[in-house]
C-alpha positions as CSV (number, residue, x, y, z in Angstrom):
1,X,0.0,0.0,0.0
2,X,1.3,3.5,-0.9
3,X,1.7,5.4,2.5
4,X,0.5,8.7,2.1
5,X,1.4,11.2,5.2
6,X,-0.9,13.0,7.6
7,X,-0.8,15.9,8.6
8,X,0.1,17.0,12.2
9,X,-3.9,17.4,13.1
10,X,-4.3,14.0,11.9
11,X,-1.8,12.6,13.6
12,X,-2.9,13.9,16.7
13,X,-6.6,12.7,16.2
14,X,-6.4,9.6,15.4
15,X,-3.4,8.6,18.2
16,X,-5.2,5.9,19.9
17,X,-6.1,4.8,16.5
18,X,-2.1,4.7,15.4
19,X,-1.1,2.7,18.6
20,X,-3.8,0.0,17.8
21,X,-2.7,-3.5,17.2
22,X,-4.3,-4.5,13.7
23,X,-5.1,-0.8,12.9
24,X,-1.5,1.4,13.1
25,X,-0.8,3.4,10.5
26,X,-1.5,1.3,7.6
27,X,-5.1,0.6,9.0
28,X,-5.7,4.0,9.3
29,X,-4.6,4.6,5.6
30,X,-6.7,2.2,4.6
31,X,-10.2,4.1,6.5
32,X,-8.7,7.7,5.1
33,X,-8.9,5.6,1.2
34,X,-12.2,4.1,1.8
35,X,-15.8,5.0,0.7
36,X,-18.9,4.4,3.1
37,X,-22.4,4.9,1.7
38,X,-25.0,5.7,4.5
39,X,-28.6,5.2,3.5
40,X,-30.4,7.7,5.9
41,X,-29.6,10.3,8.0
42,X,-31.9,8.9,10.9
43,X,-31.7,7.0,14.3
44,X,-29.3,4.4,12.8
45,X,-27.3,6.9,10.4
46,X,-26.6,9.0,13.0
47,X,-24.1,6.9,15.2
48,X,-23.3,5.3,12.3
49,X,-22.2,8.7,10.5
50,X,-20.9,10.1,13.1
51,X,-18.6,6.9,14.4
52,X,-17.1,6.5,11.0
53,X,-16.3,9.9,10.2
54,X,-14.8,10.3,13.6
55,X,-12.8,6.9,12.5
56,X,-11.5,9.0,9.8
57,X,-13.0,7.2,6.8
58,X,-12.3,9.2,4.2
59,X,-15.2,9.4,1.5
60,X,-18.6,9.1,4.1
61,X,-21.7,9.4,1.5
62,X,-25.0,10.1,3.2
63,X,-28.7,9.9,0.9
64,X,-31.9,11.1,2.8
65,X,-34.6,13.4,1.8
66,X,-36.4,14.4,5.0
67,X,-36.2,17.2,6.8
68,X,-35.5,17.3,10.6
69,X,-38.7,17.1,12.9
70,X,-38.6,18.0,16.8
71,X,-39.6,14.3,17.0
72,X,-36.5,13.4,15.1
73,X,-34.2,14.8,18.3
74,X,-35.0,12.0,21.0
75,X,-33.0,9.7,18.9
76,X,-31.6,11.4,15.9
77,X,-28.5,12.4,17.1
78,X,-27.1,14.1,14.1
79,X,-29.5,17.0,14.4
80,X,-30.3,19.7,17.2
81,X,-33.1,21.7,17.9
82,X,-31.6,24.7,15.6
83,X,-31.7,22.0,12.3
84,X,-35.6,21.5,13.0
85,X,-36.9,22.1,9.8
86,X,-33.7,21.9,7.7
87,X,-32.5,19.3,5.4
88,X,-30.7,16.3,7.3
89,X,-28.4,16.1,5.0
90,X,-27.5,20.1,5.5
91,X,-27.8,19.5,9.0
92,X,-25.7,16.4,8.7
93,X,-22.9,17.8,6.8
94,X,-22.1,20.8,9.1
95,X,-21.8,18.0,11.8
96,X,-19.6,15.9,10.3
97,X,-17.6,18.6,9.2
98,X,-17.0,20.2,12.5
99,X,-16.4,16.9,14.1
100,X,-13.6,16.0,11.5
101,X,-13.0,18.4,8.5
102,X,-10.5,16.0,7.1
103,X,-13.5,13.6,6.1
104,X,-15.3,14.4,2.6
105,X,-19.2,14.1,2.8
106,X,-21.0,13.2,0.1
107,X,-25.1,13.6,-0.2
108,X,-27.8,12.5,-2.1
109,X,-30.9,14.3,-1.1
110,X,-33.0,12.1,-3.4
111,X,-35.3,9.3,-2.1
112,X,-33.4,5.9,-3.0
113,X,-35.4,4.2,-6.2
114,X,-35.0,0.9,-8.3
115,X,-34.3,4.0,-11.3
116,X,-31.2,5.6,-9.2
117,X,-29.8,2.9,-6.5
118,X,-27.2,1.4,-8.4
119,X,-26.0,4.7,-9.7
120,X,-25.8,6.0,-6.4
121,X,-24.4,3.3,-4.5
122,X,-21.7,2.3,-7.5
123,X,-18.0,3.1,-6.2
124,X,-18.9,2.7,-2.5
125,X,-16.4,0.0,-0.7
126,X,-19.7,-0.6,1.9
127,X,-23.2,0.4,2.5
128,X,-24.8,0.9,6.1
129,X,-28.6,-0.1,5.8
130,X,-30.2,2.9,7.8
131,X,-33.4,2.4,6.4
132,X,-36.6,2.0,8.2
133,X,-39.0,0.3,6.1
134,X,-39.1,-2.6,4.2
135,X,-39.0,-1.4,0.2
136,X,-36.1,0.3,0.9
137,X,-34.8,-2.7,2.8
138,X,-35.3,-5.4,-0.1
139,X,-33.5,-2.5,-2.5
140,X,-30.3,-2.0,-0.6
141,X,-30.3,-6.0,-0.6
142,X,-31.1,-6.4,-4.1
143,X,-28.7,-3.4,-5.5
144,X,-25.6,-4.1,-3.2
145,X,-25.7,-7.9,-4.3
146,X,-26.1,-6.9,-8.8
147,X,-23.2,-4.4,-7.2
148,X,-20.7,-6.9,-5.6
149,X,-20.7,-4.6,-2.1
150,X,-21.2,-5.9,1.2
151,X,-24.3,-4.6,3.6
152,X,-23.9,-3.3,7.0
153,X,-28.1,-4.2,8.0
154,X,-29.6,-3.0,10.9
155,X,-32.9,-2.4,12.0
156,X,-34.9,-1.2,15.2
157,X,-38.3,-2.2,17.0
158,X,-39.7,-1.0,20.1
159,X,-37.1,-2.1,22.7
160,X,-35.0,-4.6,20.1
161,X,-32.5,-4.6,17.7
162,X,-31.3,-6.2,14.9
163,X,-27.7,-6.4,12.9
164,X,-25.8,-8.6,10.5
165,X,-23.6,-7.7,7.5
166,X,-25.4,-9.0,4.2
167,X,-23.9,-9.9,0.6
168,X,-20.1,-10.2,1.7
169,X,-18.3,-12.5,-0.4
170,X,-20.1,-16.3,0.1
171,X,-22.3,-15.1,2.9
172,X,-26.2,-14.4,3.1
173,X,-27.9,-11.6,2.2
174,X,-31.0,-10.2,3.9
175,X,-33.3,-12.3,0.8
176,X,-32.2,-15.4,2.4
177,X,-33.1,-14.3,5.9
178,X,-36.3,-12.6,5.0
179,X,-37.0,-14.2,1.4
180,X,-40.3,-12.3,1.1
181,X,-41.4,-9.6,3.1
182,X,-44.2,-9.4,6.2
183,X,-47.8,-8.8,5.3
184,X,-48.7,-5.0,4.9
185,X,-49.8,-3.7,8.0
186,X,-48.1,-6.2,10.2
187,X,-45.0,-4.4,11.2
188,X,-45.7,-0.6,12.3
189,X,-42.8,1.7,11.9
190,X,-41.6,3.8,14.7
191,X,-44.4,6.6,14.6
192,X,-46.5,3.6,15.1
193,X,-44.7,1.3,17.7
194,X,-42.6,3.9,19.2
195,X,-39.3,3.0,19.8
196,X,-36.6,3.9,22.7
197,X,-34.3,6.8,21.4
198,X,-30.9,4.9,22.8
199,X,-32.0,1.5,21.4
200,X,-30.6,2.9,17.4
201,X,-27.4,4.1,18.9
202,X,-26.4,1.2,20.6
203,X,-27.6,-0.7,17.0
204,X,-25.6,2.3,14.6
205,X,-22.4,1.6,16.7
206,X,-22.4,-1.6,16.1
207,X,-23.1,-1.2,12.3
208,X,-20.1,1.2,12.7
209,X,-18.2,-1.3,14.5
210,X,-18.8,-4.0,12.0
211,X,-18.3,-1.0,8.9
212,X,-14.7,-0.3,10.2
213,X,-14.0,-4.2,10.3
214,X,-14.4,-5.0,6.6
215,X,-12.6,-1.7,5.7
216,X,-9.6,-3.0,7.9
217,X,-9.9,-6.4,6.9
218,X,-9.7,-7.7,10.4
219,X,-11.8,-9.8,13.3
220,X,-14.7,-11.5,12.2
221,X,-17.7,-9.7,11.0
222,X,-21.4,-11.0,11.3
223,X,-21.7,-12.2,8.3
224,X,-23.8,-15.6,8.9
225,X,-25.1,-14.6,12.1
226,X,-27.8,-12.4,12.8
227,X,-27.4,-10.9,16.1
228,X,-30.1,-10.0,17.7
229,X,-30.0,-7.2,21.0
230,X,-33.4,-7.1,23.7
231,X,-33.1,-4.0,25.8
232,X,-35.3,-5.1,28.3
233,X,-33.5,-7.5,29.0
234,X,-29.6,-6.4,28.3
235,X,-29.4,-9.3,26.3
236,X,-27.4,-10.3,23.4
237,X,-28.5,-13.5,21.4
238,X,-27.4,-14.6,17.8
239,X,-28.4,-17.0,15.0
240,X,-26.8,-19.0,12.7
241,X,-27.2,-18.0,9.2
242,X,-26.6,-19.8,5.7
243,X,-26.6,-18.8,2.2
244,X,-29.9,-19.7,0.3
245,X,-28.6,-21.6,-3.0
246,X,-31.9,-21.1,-4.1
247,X,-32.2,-17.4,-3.4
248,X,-33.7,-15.6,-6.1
249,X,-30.8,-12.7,-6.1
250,X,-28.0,-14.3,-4.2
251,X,-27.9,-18.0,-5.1
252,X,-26.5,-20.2,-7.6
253,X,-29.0,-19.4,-10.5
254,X,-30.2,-16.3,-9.2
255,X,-33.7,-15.3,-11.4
256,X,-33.7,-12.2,-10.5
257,X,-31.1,-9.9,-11.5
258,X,-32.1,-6.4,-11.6
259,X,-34.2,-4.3,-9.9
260,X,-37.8,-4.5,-9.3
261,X,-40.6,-2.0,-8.0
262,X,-40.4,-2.5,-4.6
263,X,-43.0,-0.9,-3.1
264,X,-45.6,-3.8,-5.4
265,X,-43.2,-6.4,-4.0
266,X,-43.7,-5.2,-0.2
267,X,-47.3,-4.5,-0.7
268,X,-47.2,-0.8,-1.1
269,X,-50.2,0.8,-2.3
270,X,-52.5,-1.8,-3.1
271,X,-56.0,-1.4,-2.8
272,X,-56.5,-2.9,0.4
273,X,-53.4,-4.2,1.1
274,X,-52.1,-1.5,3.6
275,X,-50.5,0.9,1.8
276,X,-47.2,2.8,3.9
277,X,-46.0,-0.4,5.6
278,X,-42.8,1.0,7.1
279,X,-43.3,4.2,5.4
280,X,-45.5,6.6,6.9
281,X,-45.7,9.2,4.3
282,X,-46.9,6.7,1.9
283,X,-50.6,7.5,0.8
284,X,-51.9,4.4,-1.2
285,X,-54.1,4.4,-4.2
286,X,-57.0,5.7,-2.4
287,X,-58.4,9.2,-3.3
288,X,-56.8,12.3,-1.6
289,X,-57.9,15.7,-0.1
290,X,-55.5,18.6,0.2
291,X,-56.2,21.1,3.5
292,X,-57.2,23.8,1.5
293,X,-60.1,21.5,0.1
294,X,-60.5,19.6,3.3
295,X,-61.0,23.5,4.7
296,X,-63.8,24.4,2.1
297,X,-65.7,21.3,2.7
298,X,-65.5,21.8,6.8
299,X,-67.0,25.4,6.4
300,X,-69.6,23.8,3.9
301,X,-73.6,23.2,4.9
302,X,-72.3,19.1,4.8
303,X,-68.8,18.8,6.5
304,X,-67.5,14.8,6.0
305,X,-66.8,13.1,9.5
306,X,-63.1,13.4,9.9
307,X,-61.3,10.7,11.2
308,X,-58.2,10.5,13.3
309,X,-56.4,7.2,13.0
310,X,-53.6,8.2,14.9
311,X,-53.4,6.6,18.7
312,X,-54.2,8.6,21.6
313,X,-50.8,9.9,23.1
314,X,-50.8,11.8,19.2
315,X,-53.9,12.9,19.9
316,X,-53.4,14.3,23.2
317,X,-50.1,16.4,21.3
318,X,-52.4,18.2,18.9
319,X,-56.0,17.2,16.8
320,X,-58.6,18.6,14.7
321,X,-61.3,18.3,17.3
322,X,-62.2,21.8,16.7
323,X,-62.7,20.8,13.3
324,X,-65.0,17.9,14.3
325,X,-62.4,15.5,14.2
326,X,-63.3,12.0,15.9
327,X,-60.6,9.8,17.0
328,X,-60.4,6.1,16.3
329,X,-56.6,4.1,16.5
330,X,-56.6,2.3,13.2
331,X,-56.1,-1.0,15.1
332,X,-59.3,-0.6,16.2
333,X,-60.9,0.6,13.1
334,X,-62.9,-2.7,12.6
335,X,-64.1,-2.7,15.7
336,X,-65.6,0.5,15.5
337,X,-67.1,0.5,12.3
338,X,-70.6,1.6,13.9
339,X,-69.0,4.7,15.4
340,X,-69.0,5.5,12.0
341,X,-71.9,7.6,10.1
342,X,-72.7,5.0,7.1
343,X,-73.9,7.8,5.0
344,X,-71.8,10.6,5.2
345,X,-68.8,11.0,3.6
346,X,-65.1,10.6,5.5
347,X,-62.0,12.3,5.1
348,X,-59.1,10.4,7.1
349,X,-55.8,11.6,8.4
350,X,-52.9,10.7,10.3
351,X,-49.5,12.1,11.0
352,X,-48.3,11.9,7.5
353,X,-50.9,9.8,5.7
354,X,-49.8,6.4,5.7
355,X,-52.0,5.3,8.1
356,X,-55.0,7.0,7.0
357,X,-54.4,5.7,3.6
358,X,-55.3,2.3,4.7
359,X,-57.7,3.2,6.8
360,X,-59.0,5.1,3.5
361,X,-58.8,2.0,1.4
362,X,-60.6,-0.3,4.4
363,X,-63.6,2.1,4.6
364,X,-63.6,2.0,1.1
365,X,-64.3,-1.2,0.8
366,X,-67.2,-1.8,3.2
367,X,-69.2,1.8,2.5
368,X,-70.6,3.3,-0.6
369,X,-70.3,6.8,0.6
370,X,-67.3,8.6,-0.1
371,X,-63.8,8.4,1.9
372,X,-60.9,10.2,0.8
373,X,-57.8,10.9,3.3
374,X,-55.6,13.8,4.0
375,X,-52.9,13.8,1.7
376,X,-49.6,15.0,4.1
377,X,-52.3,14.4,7.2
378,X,-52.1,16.1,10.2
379,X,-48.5,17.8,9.0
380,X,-49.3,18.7,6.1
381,X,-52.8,20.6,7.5
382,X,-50.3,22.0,10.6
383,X,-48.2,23.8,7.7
384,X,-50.8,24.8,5.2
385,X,-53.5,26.1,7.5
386,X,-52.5,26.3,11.1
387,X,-48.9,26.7,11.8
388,X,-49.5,27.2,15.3
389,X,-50.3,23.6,15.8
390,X,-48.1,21.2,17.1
391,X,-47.1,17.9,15.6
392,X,-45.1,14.8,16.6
């Protein structure tokens, strides 16, 4: 390996890193020469992001296209309360910098597709999965496997974790774990289940950890095992995991090889099917109401009932009960059907949509008067017609 010389700031920074056994100064070369792609800027990215470029890796390449919420700051590390409303990326970048200006960040402030993955994540040595739904999931997979690089996964529920490394060399990837995805509506996403803001950082660090392993070339990485962290409990389990020869993108006669539409393979948008799984600014193919138009028809003679899916800690934060607004949890949506004027047309809404959208399309189904939902929900309505209103 050429040696190329640091400078007397690096030197000094990365001093416990030179004195290393297995890392010294060639290891450290080796991190300054590398190129880490994170995918989000969230929970998981942030450690992640924050570790490596710390670590000194020198090309750290971040794609997300959300802005910073308040509700982003319990967990989200890379952001303060000064970046609410910003770009995370923006936000991102001046953190990294400041915390080591000898690191290059890259962004991508574009939502990751099946049209621009593999250009995006082409000339990366590794990719940390930060994502937290399940399209996204299956294209990081799928891309990084037509792409030859290895996956850092992880993933975060409630008070448990999840991390492996997927696609390295002979080992698994996440297809052979999870070969086809949950039904829609079966796993809820953190504005759904909640989920304990230290729970991702102890989960990014060790994606970081296991990042900073395959750019060194040393230990042994999780690849094969699925480890598996309970915070309740402080406890650590793992399992055993094989390559699937018959996976359909991994395995010996792989029959897929390129990318699909994910969202269709996860269920996304379906009539019925329970559109936003993982996502909750997905809106479904039901039919949509902006707030200016959801406005005009509260002030009408005939305002629809509108109904707040959200559950009741959301409600308590802020709600449209002014407005009329009725709250039923979506989980309890069938039960609660009579609660429900069968005649008069519905408007639902959520935080961001997602969930409203398949309460949208489940009303739909069982009514013949009209339902439409809140496109952007409760957010969107905060922003357009009632900045005063507070959202989480």
């Amino acid at each position: 390996m050429t040696a190329h010389p640091f400078t007397r700031d690096e030197l000094l920074r990365y001093a416990r890193h030179l004195a290393l056994p297995h890392m010294g100064m060639e290891g450290q070369i080796r991190l300054r020469e590398a190129r880490v792609l994170c995918v989000g800027a969230g929970g998981l990215g942030s450690p992640v992001a924050l570790y490596l470029a710390a670590a000194g890796v020198g090309t750290l390449g971040l794609v997300d296209h959300d802005e910073v919420d308040v509700s982003n700051l319990q967990r989200q590390i890379l952001h303060g309360t000064s970046d609410v409303g910003r770009s995370k990326l923006s936000s991102a970048r001046e953190r990294l910098s400041d915390l080591n200006p000898h690191v290059e960040v890259e962004t991508h402030a574009e939502r990751l597709t099946s049209a621009n993955a593999l250009e995006i994540l082409e000339g990366y040595d590794v990719v940390v999965d930060g994502t937290d739904n399940f399209p996204t999931r299956y294209l990081v997979n799928d891309a990084c496997v037509l792409l030859g690089i290895p996956t850092v996964y992880g993933s975060i529920f409630r008070w448990e974790g999840q991390a492996s490394v997927f696609a390295d060399g002979d080992g698994p990837c996440y297809r052979c774990l999870f070969r086809e995805p949950p039904p829609p509506g079966l796993v809820p996403n953190c504005a759904e289940g909640g989920v304990l803001g230290v729970l991702p950082g102890i989960i990014g660090s060790v994606q970081a950890m296991e990042t900073l392993k395959l750019l060194l070339g040393v230990g042994t990485t999780l690849s094969g095992r699925l480890l598996i962290f309970d915070a309740l409990e402080m406890s650590w389990r793992e399992v055993a995991l094989r390559r699937n020869p018959d996976c359909p993108v991994c395995g010996d006669e792989p029959t897929q090889t390129e990318l699909i539409d994910y969202e269709r393979f996860c269920g996304v948008g379906a009539p019925g099917s329970g559109a936003g799984v993982g996502d909750d600014h997905a809106s479904g193919e039901v039919e949509e109401i902006t707030p200016g138009e959801l406005q005009a028809l509260l002030e009408g003679d005939e305002p629809p009932f509108l109904l707040d899916v959200r559950e009741p800690w959301e409600w308590s934060v802020s709600n449209l009960e002014a407005r009329g607004a009725r709250l039923i949890p979506l989980d309890e949506l069938s039960d609660r059907l009579g609660e429900i004027p069968p005649d008069r047309p519905v408007v639902t809404y959520c935080k961001s949509g997602g969930r409203s959208a398949r309460a949208a399309a489940f009303l739909s189904a069982r009514r013949s008067a009209p339902v439409r939902n809140l496109a952007g929900g409760i957010v969107a309505w905060a922003r357009e017609m009632d900045p005063d209103l507070a959202v989480v």
